[in-house]
C-alpha positions in Angstrom: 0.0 0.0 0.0 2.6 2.3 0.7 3.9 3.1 -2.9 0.2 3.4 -3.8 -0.9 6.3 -1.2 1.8 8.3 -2.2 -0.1 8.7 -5.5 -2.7 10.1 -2.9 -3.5 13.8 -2.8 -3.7 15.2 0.4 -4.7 18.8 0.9 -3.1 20.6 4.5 -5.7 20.0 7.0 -5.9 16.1 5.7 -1.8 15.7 6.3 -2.2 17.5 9.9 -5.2 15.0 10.5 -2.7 11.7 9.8 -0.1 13.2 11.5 -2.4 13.1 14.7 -1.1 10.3 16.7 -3.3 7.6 17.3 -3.5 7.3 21.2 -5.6 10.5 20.7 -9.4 10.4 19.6 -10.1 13.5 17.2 -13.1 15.9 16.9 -13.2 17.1 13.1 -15.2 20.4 13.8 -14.8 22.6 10.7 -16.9 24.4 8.2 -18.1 22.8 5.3 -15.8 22.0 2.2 -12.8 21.3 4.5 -11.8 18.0 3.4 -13.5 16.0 6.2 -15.0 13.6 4.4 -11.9 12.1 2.9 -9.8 12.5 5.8 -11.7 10.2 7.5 -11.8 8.1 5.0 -7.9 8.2 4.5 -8.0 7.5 8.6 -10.0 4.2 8.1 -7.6 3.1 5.6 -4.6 3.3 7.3 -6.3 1.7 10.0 -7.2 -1.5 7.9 -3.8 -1.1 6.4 -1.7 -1.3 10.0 -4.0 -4.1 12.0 -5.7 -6.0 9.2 -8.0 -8.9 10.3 -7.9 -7.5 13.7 -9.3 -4.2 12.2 -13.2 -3.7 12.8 -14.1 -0.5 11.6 -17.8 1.2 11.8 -19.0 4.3 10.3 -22.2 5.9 11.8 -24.5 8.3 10.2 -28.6 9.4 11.6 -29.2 8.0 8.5 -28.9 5.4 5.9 -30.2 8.3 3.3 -26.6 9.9 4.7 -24.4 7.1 4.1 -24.7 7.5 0.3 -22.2 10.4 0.0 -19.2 8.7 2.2 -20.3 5.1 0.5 -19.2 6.8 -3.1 -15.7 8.0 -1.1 -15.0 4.4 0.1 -15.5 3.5 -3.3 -13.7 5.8 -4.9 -10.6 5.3 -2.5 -10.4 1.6 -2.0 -11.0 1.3 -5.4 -7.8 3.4 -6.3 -5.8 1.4 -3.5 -7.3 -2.2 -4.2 -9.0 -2.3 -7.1 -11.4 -5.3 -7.1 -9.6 -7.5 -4.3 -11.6 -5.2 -1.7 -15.5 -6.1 -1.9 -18.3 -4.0 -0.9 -21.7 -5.8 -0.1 -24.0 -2.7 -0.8 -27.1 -4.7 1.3 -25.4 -4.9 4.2 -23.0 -1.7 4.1 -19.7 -3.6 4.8 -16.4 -4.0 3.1 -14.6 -6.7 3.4 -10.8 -5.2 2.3 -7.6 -7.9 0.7 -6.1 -8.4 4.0 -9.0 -9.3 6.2 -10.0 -5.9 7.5 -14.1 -5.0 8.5 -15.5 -1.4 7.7 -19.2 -1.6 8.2 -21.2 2.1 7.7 -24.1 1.8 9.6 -27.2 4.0 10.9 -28.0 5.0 14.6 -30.7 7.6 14.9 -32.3 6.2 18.2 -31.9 3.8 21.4 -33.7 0.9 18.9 -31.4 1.0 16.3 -28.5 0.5 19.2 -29.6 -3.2 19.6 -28.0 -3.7 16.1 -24.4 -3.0 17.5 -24.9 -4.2 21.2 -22.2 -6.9 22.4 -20.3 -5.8 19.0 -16.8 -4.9 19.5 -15.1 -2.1 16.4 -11.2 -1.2 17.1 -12.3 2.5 15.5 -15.8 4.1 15.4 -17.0 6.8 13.2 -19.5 9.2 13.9 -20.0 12.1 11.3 -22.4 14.8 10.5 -22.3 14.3 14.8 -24.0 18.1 14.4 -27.5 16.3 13.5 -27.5 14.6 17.1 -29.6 16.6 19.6 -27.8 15.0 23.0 -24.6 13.0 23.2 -25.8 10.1 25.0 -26.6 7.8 21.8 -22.8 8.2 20.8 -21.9 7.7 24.7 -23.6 4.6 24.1 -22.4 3.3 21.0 -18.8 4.1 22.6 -19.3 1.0 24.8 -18.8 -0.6 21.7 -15.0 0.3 21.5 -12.6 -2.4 22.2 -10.2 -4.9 20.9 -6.8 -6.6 21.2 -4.0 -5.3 23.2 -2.6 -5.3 20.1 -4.5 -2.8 18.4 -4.9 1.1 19.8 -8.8 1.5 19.7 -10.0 4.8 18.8 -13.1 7.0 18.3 -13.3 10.2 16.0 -16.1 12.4 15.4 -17.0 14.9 12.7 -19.5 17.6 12.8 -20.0 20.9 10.9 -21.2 23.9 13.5 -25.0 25.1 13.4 -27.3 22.0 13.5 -29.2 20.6 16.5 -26.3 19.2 18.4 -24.2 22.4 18.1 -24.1 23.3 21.9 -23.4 20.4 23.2 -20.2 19.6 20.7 -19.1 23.2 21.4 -19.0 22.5 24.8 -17.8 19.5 24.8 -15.2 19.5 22.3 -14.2 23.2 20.7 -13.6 25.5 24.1 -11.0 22.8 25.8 -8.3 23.3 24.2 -6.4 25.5 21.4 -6.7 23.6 17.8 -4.3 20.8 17.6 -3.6 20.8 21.3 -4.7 17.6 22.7 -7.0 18.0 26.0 -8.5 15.1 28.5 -12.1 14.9 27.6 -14.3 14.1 31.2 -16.9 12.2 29.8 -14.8 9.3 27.8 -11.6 10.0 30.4 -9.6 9.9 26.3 -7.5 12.4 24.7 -9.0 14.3 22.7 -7.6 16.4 19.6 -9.7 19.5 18.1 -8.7 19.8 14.0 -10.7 22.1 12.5 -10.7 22.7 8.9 -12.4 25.3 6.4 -13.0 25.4 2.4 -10.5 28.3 2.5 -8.1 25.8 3.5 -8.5 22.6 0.9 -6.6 23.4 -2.1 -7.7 20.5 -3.9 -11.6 22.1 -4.5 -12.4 25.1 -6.6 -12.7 27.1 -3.4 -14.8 30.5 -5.2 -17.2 28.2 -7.1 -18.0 26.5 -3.9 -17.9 29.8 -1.4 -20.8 30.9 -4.4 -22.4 27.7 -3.5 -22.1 28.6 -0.1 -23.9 31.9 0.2 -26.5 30.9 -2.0 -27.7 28.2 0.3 -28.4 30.2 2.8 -28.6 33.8 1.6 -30.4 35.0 4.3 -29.3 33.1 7.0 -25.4 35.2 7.2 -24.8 33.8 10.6 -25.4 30.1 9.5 -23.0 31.2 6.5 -20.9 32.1 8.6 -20.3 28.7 10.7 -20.4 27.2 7.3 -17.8 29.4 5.8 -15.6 29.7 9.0 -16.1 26.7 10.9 -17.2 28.8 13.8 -18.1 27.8 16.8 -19.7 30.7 18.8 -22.3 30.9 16.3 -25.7 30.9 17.3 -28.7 32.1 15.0 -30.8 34.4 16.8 -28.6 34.3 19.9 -27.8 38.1 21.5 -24.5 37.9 20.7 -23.9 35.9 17.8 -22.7 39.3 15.5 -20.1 39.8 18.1 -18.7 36.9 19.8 -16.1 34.9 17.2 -13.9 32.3 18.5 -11.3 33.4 15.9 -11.5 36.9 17.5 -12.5 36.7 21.0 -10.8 33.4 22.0 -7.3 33.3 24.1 -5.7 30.9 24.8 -5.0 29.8 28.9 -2.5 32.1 30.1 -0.2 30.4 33.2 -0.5 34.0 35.3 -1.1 37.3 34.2 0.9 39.3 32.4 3.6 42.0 34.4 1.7 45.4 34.7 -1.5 44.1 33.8 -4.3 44.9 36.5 -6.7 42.5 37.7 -9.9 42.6 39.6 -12.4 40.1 40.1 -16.2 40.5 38.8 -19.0 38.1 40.4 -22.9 37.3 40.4 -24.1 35.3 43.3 -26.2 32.3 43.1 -27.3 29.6 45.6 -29.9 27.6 43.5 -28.4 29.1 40.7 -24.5 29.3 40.5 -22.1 31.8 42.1 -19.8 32.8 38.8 -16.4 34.7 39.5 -14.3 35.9 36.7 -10.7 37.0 36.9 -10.4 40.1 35.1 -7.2 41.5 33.5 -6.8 45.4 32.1 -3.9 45.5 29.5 -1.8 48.3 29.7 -1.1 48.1 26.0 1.1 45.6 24.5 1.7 42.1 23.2 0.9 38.7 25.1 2.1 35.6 23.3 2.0 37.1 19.9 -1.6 38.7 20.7 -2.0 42.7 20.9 -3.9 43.5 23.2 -4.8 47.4 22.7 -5.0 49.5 26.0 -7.9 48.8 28.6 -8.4 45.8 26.7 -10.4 43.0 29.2 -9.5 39.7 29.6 -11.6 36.9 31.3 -8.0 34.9 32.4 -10.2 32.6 34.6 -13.3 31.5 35.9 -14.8 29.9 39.6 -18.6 28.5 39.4 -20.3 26.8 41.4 -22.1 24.9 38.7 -23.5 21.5 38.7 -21.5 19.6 36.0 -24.6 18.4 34.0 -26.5 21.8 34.1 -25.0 25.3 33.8 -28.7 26.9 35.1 -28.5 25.0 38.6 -25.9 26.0 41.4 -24.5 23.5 44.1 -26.1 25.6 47.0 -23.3 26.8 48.4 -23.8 29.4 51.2 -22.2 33.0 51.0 -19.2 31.5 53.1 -18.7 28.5 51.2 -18.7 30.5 47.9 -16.2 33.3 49.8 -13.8 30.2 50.4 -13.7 29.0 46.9 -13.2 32.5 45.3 -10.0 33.1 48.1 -8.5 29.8 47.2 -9.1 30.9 43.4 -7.4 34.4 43.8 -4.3 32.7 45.6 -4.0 30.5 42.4 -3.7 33.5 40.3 -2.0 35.4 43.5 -4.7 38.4 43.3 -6.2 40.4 45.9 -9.9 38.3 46.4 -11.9 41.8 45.2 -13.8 43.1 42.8 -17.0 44.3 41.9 -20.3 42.1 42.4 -24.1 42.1 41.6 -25.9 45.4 43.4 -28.0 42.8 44.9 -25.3 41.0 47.3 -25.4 44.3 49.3 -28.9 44.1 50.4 -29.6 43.4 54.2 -32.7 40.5 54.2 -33.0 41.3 58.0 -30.9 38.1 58.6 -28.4 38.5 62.0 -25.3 37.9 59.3 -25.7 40.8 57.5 -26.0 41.5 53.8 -23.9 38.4 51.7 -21.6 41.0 50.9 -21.0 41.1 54.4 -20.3 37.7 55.2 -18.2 37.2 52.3 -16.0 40.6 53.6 -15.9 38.7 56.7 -14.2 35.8 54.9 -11.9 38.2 53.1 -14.2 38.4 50.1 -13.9 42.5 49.2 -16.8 43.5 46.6 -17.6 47.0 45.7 -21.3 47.3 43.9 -21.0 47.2 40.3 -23.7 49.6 39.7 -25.8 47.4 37.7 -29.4 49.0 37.1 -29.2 50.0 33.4 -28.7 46.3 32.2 -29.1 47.7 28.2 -25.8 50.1 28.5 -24.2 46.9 30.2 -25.4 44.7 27.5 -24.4 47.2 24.9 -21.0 48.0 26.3 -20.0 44.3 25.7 -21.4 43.5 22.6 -18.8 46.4 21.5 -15.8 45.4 23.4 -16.4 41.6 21.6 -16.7 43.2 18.2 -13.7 45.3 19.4 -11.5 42.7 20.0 -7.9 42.1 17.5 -8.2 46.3 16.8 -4.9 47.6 17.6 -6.5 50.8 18.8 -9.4 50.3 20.8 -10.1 48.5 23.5 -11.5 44.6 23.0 -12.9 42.0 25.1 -10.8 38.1 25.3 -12.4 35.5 27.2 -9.5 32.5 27.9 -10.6 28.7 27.0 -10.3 28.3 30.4 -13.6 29.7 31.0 -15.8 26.9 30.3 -19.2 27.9 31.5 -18.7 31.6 29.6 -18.0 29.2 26.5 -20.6 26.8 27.1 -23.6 29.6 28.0 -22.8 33.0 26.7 -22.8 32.5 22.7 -26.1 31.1 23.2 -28.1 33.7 25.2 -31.3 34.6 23.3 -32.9 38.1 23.2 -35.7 39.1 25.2 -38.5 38.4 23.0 -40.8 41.1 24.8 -37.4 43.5 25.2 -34.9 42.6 22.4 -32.1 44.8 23.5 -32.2 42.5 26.3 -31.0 39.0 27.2 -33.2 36.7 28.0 -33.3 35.8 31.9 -34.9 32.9 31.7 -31.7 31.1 30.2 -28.1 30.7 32.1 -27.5 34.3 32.4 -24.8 34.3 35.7 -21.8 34.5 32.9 -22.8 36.8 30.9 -23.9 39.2 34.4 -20.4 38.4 36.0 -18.7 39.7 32.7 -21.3 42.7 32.4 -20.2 43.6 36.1 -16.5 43.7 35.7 -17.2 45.6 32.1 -19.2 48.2 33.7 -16.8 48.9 37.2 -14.2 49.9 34.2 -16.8 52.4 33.0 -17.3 53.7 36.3 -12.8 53.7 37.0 -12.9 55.3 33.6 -15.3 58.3 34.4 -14.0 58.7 38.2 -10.2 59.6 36.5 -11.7 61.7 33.6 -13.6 63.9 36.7 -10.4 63.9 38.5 -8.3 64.8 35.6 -10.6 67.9 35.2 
């Protein structure tokens, strides 16, 4: 096989894809046109190619209807590497390939089509077009069915374009762990996982304007769906308050290991009990450069984040107390070696009658210091960080950078709808607590900002 694949054309983001090692599992998250199709197809080759007989290989669609389009790729490909020693039994969607090897593309759109794989063992499983799945738990499922010899590194891979029903859940799960390429421990499979994104823009071996024309006149006006098509992004969420604003290409950073010499921080909180207490870390640039990222002056960064989330649901809290959540937040600002204060929700301040005092009060009393963040006009708040995302990567003015390492900001913000009685406003009904924490600390700089101007004068 090897003299033969070298006849193989390969565009950039396919070579990348090979040369991701195989102890890692792989999300293929891109926009459309990218090359996914045949790289996983060039991935289940080499698979049959190293393990042979021992390799069991299953491709998963929703469909059957949306095996057709890979089924004509197999064909095309094994029949350019084996010509007609590799047999394809179009009834029961298997190949049986020269040296033993089983690729069998199959359909799994609910818990009763599962019974057709239970007590089945594959050595690598497919799942593409994963956008089309509205909840992860079939595919958890399905992953049961991922073992083998010693012999033989098992892996799973999954491939999904951004904007169908499953979008949140991949972006969550998936996209915000981890910079491109860098692999990250995914919680729910305890596997490495690798995130290779790819875009049209990127596969040299398609006419790329014919098919960006194609593109826009699928959806012309839809320009936020074009624009996870044409992209590959992520933060994209039709109708969502921020999707004009929020781009991961833009607004994403990458962790940071402590913050920056002459940077200043602060933190910015909402309380929550039944819903969750969310702290960010807040960094003001001075002006200048952070690992080959400008960063114009009074630039925010989100550098961290401490929730008190329940894992399986952003919208419920852990019911911590005010002291508990006080603890937490000091133990977070000694990891970033910060002052534990800030600005907090106008609400915290309020005195309920209770013999403990206001929550700001018993949070001051475990060294918690918040000043109010002056919250009543939510629409100026809103406003003021829709521009600061659009701001962000101007050299001039001042931008707002949210770190992977806030997972709950990733997982909640981009996907905020409007107020469908108020539309300048988010809705409260959905998990909100990020979006206020980040509203708080953009508003205190307002308020710094207007303190020195009166000053000045």
């Amino acid at each position: 096989m090897q003299t033969q694949t070298q006849a193989l054309k390969l565009n950039p983001f396919q070579e990348r894809l090979l040369a991701v090692p195989e102890a890692f599992d792989v999300f293929l998250g891109g926009g459309r046109g990218g090359g996914k199709s045949y790289g996983i197809a060039y991935l289940a080759l080499r698979h049959a190619e190293q393990y042979g007989q021992k390799a069991r290989i299953l491709y998963l669609r929703k469909t059957y209807k949306g095996l057709a389009d890979f089924e004509l790729v197999t064909r095309e490909l094994f029949g350019e590497i084996y010509g007609a020693s590799a047999s394809y039994n179009a009834t029961e969607h298997v190949w049986r390939l020269p040296n033993g090897a089983y690729a069998e593309l199959g359909q799994l759109e609910s818990y009763a089509d599962y019974q057709k794989y239970q007590g089945r063992s594959f050595t690598l499983i497919i799942v593409d077009e994963a956008q089309q799945y509205s909840s992860p738990s079939l595919l958890d499922m399905i992953r049961s069915n991922l073992r083998g010899p010693a012999t033989v590194p098992v892996r799973f891979i999954v491939a999904a374009n951004p904007g169908g029903v499953g979008h949140q859940w991949l972006a969550q799960r998936y996209v915000f762990k981890s910079a491109p390429w860098v692999p990250f421990l995914e919680a729910k499979s305890k596997r490495n996982f690798v995130y290779c994104p790819s875009t049209f823009a990127g596969n040299n071996l398609i006419d790329r304007e014919q098919y960006k024309d194609q593109l826009q006149a699928s959806c012309p006006d839809d320009p936020e769906l074009l624009r996870a098509w044409v992209d590959g992004d992520w933060t994209v969420a039709r109708g969502a308050y921020f999707s004009s604003c929020l781009e991961e290409s833009r607004n994403a950073v990458e962790p940071w290991e402590s913050v920056p010499e002459g940077w200043g921080t602060y933190l910015a909180h909402d309380f929550g009990s039944a819903a969750p207490s969310v702290t960010f870390l807040c960094a003001k640039s001075p002006g200048g450069e952070v690992a080959g990222r400008w960063y114009a002056r009074d630039s925010i960064v989100l550098v961290d984040e401490f929730a008190t989330a329940m894992p399986s649901d952003w919208s419920k809290g852990l019911g911590w107390t005010a002291q508990q959540t006080a603890e937490g937040i000091v133990d977070f600002a000694k990891r970033w070696n910060v002052r534990p204060s800030g600005v907090a929700d106008d609400a915290i301040f309020a005195n309920v009658g209770s013999s403990a005092g206001s929550i700001a009060e018993e949070m001051g009393r475990a060294g918690v210091h918040f000043e109010r963040a002056r919250k009543a006009d939510r629409i100026t708040g809103w406003q003021t960080m829709r521009r600061m995302l659009s701001n962000a990567g101007m050299v001039d003015v001042p931008g707002l950078y949210v770190s992977r390492r806030c997972e709950g900001f990733w997982a909640t913000v981009p996907y905020l709808a409007r107020d469908i009685k108020r539309v300048e406003d988010v809705d409260t009904t959905g998990p909100d607590h990020w979006a206020d924490a980040c509203r708080y600390g953009l508003l205190r700089q307002q308020w710094a900002a207007s303190l020195n101007v009166r000053f000045a004068m």
